[in-house]
mmCIF file as gemmi writes it, N, C-alpha and C atoms, coordinates in Angstrom:
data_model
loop_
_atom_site.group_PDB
_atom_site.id
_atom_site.type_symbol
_atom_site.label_atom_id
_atom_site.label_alt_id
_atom_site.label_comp_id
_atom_site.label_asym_id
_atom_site.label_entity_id
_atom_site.label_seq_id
_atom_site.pdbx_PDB_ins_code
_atom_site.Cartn_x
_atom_site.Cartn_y
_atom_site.Cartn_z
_atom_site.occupancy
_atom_site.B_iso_or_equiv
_atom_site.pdbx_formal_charge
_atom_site.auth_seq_id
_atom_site.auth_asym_id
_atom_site.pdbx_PDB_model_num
ATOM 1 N N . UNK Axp A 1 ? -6.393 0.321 24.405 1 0 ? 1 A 1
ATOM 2 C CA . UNK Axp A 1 ? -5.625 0.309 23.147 1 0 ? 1 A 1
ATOM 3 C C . UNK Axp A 1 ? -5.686 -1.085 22.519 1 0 ? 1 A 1
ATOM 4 N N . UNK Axp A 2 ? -4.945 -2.034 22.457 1 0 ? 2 A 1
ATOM 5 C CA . UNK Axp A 2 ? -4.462 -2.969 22.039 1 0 ? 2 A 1
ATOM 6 C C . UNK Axp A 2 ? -4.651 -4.573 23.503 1 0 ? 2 A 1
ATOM 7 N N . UNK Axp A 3 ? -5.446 -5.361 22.831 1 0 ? 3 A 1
ATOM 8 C CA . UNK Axp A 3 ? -5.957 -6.468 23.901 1 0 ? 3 A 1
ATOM 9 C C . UNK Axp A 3 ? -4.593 -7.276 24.449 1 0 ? 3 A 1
ATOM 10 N N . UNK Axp A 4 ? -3.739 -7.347 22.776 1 0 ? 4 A 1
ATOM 11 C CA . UNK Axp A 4 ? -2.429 -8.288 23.279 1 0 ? 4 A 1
ATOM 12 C C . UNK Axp A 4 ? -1.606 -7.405 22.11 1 0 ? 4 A 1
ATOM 13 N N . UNK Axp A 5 ? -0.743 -7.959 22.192 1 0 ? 5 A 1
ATOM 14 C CA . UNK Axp A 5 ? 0.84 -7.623 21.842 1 0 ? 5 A 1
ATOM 15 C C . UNK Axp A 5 ? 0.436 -7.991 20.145 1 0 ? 5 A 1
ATOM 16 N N . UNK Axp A 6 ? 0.3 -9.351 20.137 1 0 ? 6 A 1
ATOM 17 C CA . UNK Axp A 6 ? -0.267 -9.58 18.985 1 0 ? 6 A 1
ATOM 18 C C . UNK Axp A 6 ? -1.249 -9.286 18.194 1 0 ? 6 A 1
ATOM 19 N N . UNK Axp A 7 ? -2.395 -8.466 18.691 1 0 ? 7 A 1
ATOM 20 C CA . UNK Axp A 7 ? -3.016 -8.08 17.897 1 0 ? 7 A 1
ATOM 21 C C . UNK Axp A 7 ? -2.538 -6.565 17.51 1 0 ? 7 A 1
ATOM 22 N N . UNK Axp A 8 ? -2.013 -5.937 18.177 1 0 ? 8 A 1
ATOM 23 C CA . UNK Axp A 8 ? -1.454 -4.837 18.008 1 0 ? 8 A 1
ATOM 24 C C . UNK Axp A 8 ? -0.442 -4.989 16.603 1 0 ? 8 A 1
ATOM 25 N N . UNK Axp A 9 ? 0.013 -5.995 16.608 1 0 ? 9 A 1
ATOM 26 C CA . UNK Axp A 9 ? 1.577 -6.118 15.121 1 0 ? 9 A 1
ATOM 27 C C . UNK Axp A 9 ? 0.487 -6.653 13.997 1 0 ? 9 A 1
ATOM 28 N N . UNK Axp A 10 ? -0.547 -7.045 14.506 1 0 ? 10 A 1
ATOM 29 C CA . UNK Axp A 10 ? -1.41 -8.03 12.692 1 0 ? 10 A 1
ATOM 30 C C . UNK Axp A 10 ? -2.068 -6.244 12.764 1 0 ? 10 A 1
ATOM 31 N N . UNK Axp A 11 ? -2.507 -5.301 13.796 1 0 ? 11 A 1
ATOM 32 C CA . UNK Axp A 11 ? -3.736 -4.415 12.74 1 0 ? 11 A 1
ATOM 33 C C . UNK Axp A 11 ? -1.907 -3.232 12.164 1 0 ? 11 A 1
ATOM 34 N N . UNK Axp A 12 ? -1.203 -3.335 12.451 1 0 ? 12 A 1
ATOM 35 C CA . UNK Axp A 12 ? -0.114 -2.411 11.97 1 0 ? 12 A 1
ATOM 36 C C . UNK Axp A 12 ? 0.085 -3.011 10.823 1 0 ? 12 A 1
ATOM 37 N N . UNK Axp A 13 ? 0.296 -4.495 10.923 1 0 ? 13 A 1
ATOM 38 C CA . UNK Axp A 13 ? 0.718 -4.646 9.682 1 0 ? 13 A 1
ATOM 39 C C . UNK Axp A 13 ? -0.007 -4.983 8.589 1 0 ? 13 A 1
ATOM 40 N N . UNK Axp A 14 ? -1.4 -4.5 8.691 1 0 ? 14 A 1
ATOM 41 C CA . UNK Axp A 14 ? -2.441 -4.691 7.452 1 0 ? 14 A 1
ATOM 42 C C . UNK Axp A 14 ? -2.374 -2.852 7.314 1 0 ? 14 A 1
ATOM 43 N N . UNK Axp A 15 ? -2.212 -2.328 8.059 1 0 ? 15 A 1
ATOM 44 C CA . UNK Axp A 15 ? -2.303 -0.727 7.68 1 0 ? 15 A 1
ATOM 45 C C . UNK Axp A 15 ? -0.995 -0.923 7.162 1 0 ? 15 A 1
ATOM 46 N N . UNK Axp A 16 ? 0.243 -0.922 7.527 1 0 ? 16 A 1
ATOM 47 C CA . UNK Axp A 16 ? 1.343 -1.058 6.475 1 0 ? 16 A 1
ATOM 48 C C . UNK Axp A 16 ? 0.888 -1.64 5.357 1 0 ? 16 A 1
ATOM 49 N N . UNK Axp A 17 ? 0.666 -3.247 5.029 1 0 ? 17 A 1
ATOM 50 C CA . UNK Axp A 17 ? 0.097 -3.639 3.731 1 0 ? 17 A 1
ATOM 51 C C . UNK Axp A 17 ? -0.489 -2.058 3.025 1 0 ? 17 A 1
ATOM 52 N N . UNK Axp A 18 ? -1.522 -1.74 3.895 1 0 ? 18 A 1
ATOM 53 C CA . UNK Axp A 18 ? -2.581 -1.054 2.821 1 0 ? 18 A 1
ATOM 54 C C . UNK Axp A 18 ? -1.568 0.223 2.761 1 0 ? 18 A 1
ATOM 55 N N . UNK Axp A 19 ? -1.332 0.427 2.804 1 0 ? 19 A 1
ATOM 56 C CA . UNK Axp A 19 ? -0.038 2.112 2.889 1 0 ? 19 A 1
ATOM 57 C C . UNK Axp A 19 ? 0.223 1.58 1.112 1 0 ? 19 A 1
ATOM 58 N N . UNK Axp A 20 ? 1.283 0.516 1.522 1 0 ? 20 A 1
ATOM 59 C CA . UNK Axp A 20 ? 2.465 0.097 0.66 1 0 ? 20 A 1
ATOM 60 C C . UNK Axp A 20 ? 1.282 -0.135 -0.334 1 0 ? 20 A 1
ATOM 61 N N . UNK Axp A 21 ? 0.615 -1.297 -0.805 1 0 ? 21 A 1
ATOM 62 C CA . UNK Axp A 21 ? -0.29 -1.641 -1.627 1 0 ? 21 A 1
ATOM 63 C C . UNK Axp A 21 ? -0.552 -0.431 -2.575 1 0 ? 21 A 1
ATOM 64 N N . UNK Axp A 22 ? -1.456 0.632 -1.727 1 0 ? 22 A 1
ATOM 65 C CA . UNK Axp A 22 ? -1.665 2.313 -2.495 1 0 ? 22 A 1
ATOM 66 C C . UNK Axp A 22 ? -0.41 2.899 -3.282 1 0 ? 22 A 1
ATOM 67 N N . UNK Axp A 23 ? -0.01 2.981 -2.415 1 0 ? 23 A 1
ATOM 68 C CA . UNK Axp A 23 ? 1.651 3.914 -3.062 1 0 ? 23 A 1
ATOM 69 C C . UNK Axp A 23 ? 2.498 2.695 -4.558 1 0 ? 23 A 1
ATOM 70 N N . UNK Axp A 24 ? 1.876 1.593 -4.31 1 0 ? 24 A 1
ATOM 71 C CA . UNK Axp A 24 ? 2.546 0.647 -5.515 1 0 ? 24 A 1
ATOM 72 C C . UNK Axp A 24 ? 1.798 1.136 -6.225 1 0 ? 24 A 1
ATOM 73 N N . UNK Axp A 25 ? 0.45 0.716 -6.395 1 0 ? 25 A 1
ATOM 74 C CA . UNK Axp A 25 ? -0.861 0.947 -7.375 1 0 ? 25 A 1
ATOM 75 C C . UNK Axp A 25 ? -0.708 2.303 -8.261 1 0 ? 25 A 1
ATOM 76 N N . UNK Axp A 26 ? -0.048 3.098 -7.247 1 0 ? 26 A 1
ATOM 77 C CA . UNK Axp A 26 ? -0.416 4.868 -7.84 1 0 ? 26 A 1
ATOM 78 C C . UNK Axp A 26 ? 1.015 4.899 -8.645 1 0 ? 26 A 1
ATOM 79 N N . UNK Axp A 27 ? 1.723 3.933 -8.129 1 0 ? 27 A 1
ATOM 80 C CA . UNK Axp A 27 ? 3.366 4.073 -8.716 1 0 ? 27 A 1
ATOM 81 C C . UNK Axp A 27 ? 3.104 3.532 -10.093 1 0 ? 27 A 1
ATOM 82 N N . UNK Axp A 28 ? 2.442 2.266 -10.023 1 0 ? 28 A 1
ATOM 83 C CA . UNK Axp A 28 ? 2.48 1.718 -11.492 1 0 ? 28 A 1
ATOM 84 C C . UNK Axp A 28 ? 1.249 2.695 -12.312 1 0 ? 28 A 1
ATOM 85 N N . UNK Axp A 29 ? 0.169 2.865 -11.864 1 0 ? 29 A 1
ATOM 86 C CA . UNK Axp A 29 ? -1.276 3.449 -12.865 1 0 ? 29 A 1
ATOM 87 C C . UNK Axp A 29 ? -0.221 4.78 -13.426 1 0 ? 29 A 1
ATOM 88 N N . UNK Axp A 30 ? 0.538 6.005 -12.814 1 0 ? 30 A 1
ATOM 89 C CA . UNK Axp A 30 ? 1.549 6.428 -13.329 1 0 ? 30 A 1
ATOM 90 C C . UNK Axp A 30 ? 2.417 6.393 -14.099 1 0 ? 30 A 1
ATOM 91 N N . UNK Axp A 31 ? 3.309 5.155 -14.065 1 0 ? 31 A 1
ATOM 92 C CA . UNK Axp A 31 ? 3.798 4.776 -14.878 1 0 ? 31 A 1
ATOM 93 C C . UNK Axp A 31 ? 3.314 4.463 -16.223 1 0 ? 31 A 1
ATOM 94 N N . UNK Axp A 32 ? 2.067 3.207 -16.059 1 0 ? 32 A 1
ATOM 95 C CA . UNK Axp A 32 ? 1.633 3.381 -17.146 1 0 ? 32 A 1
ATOM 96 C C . UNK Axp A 32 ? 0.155 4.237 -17.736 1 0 ? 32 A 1
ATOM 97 N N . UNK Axp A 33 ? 0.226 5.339 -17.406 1 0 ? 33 A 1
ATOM 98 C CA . UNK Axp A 33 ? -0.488 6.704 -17.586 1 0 ? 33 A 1
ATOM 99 C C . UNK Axp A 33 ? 1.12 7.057 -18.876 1 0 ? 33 A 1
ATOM 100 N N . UNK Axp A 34 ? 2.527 7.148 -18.289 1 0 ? 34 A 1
ATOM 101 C CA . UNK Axp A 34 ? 3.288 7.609 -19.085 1 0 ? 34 A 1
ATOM 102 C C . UNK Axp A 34 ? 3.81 7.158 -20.458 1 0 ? 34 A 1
ATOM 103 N N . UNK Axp A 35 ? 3.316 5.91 -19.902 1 0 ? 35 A 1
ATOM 104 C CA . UNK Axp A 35 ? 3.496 4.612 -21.388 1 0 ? 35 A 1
ATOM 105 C C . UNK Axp A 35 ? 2.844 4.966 -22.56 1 0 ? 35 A 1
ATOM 106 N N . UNK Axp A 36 ? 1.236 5.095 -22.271 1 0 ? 36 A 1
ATOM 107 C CA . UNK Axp A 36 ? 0.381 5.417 -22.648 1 0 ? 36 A 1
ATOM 108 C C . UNK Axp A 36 ? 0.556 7.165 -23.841 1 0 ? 36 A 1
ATOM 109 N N . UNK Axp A 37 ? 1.134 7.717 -22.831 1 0 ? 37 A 1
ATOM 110 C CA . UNK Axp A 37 ? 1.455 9.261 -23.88 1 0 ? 37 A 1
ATOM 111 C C . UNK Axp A 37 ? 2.179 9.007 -24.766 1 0 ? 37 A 1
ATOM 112 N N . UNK Axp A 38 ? 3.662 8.205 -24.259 1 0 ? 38 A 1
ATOM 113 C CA . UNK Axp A 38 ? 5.044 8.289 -24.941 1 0 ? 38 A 1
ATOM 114 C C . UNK Axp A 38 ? 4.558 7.416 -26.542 1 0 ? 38 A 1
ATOM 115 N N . UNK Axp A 39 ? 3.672 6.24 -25.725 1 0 ? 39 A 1
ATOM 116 C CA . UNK Axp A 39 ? 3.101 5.352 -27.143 1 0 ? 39 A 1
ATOM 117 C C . UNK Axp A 39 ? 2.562 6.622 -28.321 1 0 ? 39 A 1
């Protein structure tokens, strides 16, 4: 699995980053997808 303790929390927390990162991106291109109509 995992060599140390520590490498185990840096690859979680670049897959968290990349989770969160996506779900912002799609939150805002959405948002302003809605800007875009209402304009």
């Amino acid at each position: 699995m995992c060599s140390s303790i520590e490498n185990c929390l840096l690859s979680q927390q670049s897959i968290f980053n990349d989770y969160y990162n996506t779900k912002i991106s799609i939150f805002f291109t959405k948002k302003g997808l809605m800007k875009r109509i209402l304009m």
